[in-house]
C-alpha positions, 0 to 999 in steps of 0.5 A: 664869256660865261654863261650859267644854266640855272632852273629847277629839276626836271626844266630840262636844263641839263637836255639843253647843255648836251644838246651843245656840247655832247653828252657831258653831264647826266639827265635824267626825269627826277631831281638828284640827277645833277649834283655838281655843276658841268663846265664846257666851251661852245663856239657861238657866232664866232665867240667861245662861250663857257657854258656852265650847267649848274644844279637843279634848285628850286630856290637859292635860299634851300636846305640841300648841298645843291641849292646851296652849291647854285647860290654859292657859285653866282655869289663867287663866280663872274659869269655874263648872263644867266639862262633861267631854264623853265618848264613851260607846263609848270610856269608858276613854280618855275617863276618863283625861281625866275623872280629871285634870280633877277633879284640879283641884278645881272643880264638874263633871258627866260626860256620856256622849255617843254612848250609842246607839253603846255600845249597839251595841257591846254595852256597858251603862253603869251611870249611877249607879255612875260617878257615885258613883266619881266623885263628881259627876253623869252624864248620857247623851246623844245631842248629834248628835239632841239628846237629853238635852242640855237635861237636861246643862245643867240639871245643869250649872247645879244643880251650879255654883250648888251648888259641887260639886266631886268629890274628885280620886282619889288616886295612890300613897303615893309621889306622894302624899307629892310633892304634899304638899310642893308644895301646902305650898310653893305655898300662897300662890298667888293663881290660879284654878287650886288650889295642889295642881292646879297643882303636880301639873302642875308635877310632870309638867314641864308647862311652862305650870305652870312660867310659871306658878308662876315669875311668884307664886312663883319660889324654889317650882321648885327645890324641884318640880325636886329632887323629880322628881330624887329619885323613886324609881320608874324610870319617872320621876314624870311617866310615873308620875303618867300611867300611875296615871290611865290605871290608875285609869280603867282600873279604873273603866271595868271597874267600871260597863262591862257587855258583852254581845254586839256587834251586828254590822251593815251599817256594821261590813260597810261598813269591810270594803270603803271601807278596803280597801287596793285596793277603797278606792280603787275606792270613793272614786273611784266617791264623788267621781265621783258626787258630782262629777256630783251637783254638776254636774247641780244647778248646770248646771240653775241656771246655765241659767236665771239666766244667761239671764236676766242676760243680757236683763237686762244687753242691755236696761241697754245698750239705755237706757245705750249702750255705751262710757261709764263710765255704761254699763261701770259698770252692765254690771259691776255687773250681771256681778259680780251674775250671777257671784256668783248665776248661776255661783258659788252654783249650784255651791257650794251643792251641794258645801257641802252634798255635803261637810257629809253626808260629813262627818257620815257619816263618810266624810271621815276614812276618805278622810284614812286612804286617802290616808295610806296612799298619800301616807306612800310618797311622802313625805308627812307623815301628820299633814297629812292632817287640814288637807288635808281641811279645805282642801277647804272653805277653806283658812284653817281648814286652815291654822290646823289645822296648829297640832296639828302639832310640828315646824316643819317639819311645819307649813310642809310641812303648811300649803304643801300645804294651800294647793294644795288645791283650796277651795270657792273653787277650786271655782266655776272648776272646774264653770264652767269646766271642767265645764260646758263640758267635761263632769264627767269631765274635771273629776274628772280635773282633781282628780285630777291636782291630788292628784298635783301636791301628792304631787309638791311633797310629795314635793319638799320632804320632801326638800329638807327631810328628816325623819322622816316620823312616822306618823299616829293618826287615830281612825276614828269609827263612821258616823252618820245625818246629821240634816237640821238640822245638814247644813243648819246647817253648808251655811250657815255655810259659804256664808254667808262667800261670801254676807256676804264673797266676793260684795261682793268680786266685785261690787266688783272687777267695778266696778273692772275696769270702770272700768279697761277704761273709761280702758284701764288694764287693759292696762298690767297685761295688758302686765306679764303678758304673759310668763307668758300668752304661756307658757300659751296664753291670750289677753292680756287674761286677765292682769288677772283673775290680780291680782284672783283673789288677792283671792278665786279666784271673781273670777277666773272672773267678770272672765274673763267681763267681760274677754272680754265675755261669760259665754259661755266656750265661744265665747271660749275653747278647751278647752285654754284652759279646763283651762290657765287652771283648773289655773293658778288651782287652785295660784297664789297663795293668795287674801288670808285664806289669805295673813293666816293663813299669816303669822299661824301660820308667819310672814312668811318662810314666807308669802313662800315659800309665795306664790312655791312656789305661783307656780311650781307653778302655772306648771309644772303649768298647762304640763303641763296644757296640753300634755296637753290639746293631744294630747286636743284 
């Protein structure tokens, strides 16, 4: 048995999915988060039920990779009911969704989420009108606290066994009168999809529903075609069809909304100051310096200890071992790829995750996405890019992959060339061991700032090397929610879990490797190659190795820099002007091997070869200006 999760962005739909099986799939406050759909098994009531989490969408006819992603799987795919997510304090919109997906004929329940939010809005739902309009069941529910999601799935599963499906709404005479004759024509089509389904979204143009149609019944498309041709309306018969749904849901949401007064509160008082187009930025600045400090006062309290505590260790291996030896490189390596991963990455990087994920579930993360739209849209920039560049402050393959919702490709090699000059998590373990721990949090917080500028600046740069329009950005705003501890925790562990389970093996691997080749001094035929560029950025020779292995993943670069040197003691080795030359350079060169996959994966081999050199050269600009400013600091 299968169930499909289907709702717009910000319903909550992915919340409900990692409510029951763990923290699978990413939720976030702004569309984008989801791109492809996450399947898991469940045991309910003694059943295993396949849940499926697909795609926010606003319609099954849209424009974007996602929606057609969501009408492409309930067209090919057999599943035994549909749970339609909707924001309960956004019940129009959501219904024009509800009133297509019934279109397709298959048993479905309706469940209201973010109930409490209606109710502060003032509205009052009536449950059982909706469900008798509708003609299936309804169920409120509050997904992010878990309230009433036991009761969606029992309902789901009563429903599947059941086969009860609601009776799509009707449109007008004229439409009518349309889909008749396709659903006659279409009558032998053997598919999940009914004949009726998919010939209305034939009739809109989805094109999908053209593929689809063509591979059972070829000669039936003419015939759609004639029809939409002959329409009497002036509008067109796909611009009819969607204006009835959005109309018929606007009937039912005036029906069964009662609204009282709307309760005005502190959050309503918040939004006046955090979007305010100067003080807004006051605040955000104020944030990221807090939580810049937060981060480095927790991990510089770890980093302390541990390291010390390495550092005997790695003393008293040398002390039995010698020094010399590849025995002895080998243990020290080990012992170093040991302590970056534990001493130096994870202190630093879990408190961010964590720092990010109770953003995120606030509600602040896309009211920073609307600041800087407002800012970046006057230099150039595209404002739907907005959406992967926030994720690309947690890792830069989901930011990439998040370009997917953009149309043009243009667009989408702009929005995923910049994404990946966001300074990751990854990134993140050079800043605050490097930068912020030898010179002090401000400084790393400056160092952010001054990577925003650089991408407004190849934004900028290639906006106009590849002109455009640059479209606007709709970006829906969500209410702010209390963060509950179980979910900020589940996501701060999915997301570290990846440097746990992939980067650190990495890191202890590519420390040994460096080790041995220290041992048989083959490093300096590499260090000799880069020369050049280490020349030009101030930093000594023997840097030049942990650059190559940096691509495999950017925290290696800090953790070879140590073994390199020969000592985790950057302060003594380096100067400051070293330290913020080396960060900013590893900030924007080269994105680490995932990122590249992904790049090829979505844009293409071409787009990834000038994603690599764009961001090569970026790095080598911005890492001279940097250092020609820290040498006036210095």
């Amino acid at each position: 048995m299968r169930f499909v999760l289907v709702g717009q962005p910000n319903c909550g739909k992915s919340t409900v999915f990692n409510q029951v099986c763990g923290y699978k799939a990413e939720t976030g406050n702004f569309s984008g988060t989801t791109v492809t759909f996450t399947e898991s098994r469940v045991r309910l009531a003694g059943d295993v039920v396949s849940l499926v989490d697909l795609p926010g969408t606003y319609s099954l006819s849209g424009s974007n990779l996602a929606e057609k992603e969501v009408f492409t799987y309930l067209a090919a795919h057999d599943f035994d009911c549909i749970i339609n997510v909707l924001d309960a304090s956004h019940l129009e919109l959501g219904l024009a969704l509800t009133v297509e997906l019934m279109e397709l004929q298959r048993p479905m329940i309706c469940v209201l989420n973010m109930i409490d939010e209606a109710d502060h809005l003032g509205m009052r739902v009536d449950i059982n009108s909706l469900s008798k309009t509708l003609g299936m069941p309804v169920v409120p529910m509050i997904a992010r606290l878990g309230r009433g999601v036991k009761e969606v799935f029992l309902t789901a599963l009563k429903t599947a066994k059941s086969h009860q499906s609601p009776t799509r709404l009707s449109f007008s005479q004229p439409i009518e009168a349309q889909i008749s004759v396709v659903k006659e024509a279409l009558g032998g089509v053997g598919m999940s999809m009914p004949a009726e389904a998919l010939g209305i979204k034939a009739l809109e143009g989805e094109k999908a529903a053209f593929d689809l149609i063509a591979t059972q019944q070829p000669e039936v498309l003419e015939t759609i075609q004639t029809l939409a041709r002959g329409f009497p309306d002036a509008e067109g018969l796909e611009e009819q069809i969607k204006l009835e749904r959005h109309a018929t849901a606007s009937a039912i949401a005036s029906r069964v909304i009662l609204q009282g007064p709307r309760q005005f509160t502190l959050r309503d008082r918040l939004d006046n100051y955090l979007l305010h187009p100067v003080l807004g930025y006051v605040f955000l600045l104020l944030t990221l310096y807090i939580f810049f400090q937060a981060v480095f006062q927790f991990g510089g309290w770890i980093e302390h200890p541990l390291m010390a505590i390495f550092s005997q260790l790695e003393a008293w291996i040398v002390a039995r071992v010698g020094t010399g030896t590849l025995l002895a490189n080998m243990a020290v390596g080990l012992v170093q790829g040991i302590s970056g991963g534990l001493g130096i990455v994870l202190p630093y990087l879990l408190p961010f995750l964590v720092g990010l994920s109770l953003l995120e579930d606030i509600g602040y993360l896309p009211r920073i996405a609307f600041l800087m739209d407002a800012f970046m849209h006057r230099i150039g920039l595209h404002g739907a890019a907005i959406v992967p560049f926030i994720l690309g402050f947690g890792c830069n393959v989901p930011s990439i992959m998040a370009t997917r919702t953009l149309e043009d490709k243009k667009e989408r090699f702009i929005a995923g060339a910049l994404s990946t000059l966001v300074p990751c998590a990854a990134r993140l373990a050079v800043v605050f061991g490097l930068v912020a721990f030898y010179l002090g949090p401000v400084v790393a917080l400056l160092t952010y700032l001054f990577v925003l500028i650089v991408i407004a600046l190849a934004g900028k740069l290639l906006s106009s090397l590849l002109p455009e329009d640059s479209p606007g950005l709709i970006l829906e705003v969500p209410p702010y929610r209390a963060p509950t501890l179980k979910a900020v925790l589940q996501k701060s562990w999915f997301r570290i879990k990846e440097f746990i389970v992939e980067a650190w093996p990495i890191l202890i691997v590519g420390s040994l490797i460096l080790s041995v080749l220290n041992s048989f001094n083959l490093s300096q035929y590499v260090n000799a190659i880069l020369q050049p560029l280490t020349w030009l950025l101030g930093i000594p020779k023997s840097v030049g190795i942990t650059i190559v292995f940096g691509v495999l993943r950017k925290e290696l670069s800090l953790v070879m820099l140590g073994q390199v040197l020969g000592s985790m003691n950057f302060g003594a080795l380096l100067n400051p002007v070293q330290m913020v030359t080396y960060t900013i350079f590893v900030i924007f060169y080269m994105p680490c091997l995932a990122t590249l996959a992904v790049i090829r994966k979505e844009l293409g081999q071409r787009s990834m070869w000038a994603i690599m050199g764009l961001s090569l050269v970026i790095a080598t600009v911005a890492a001279s200006f940097a250092r020609l400013v820290a040498s006036l600091v210095y």
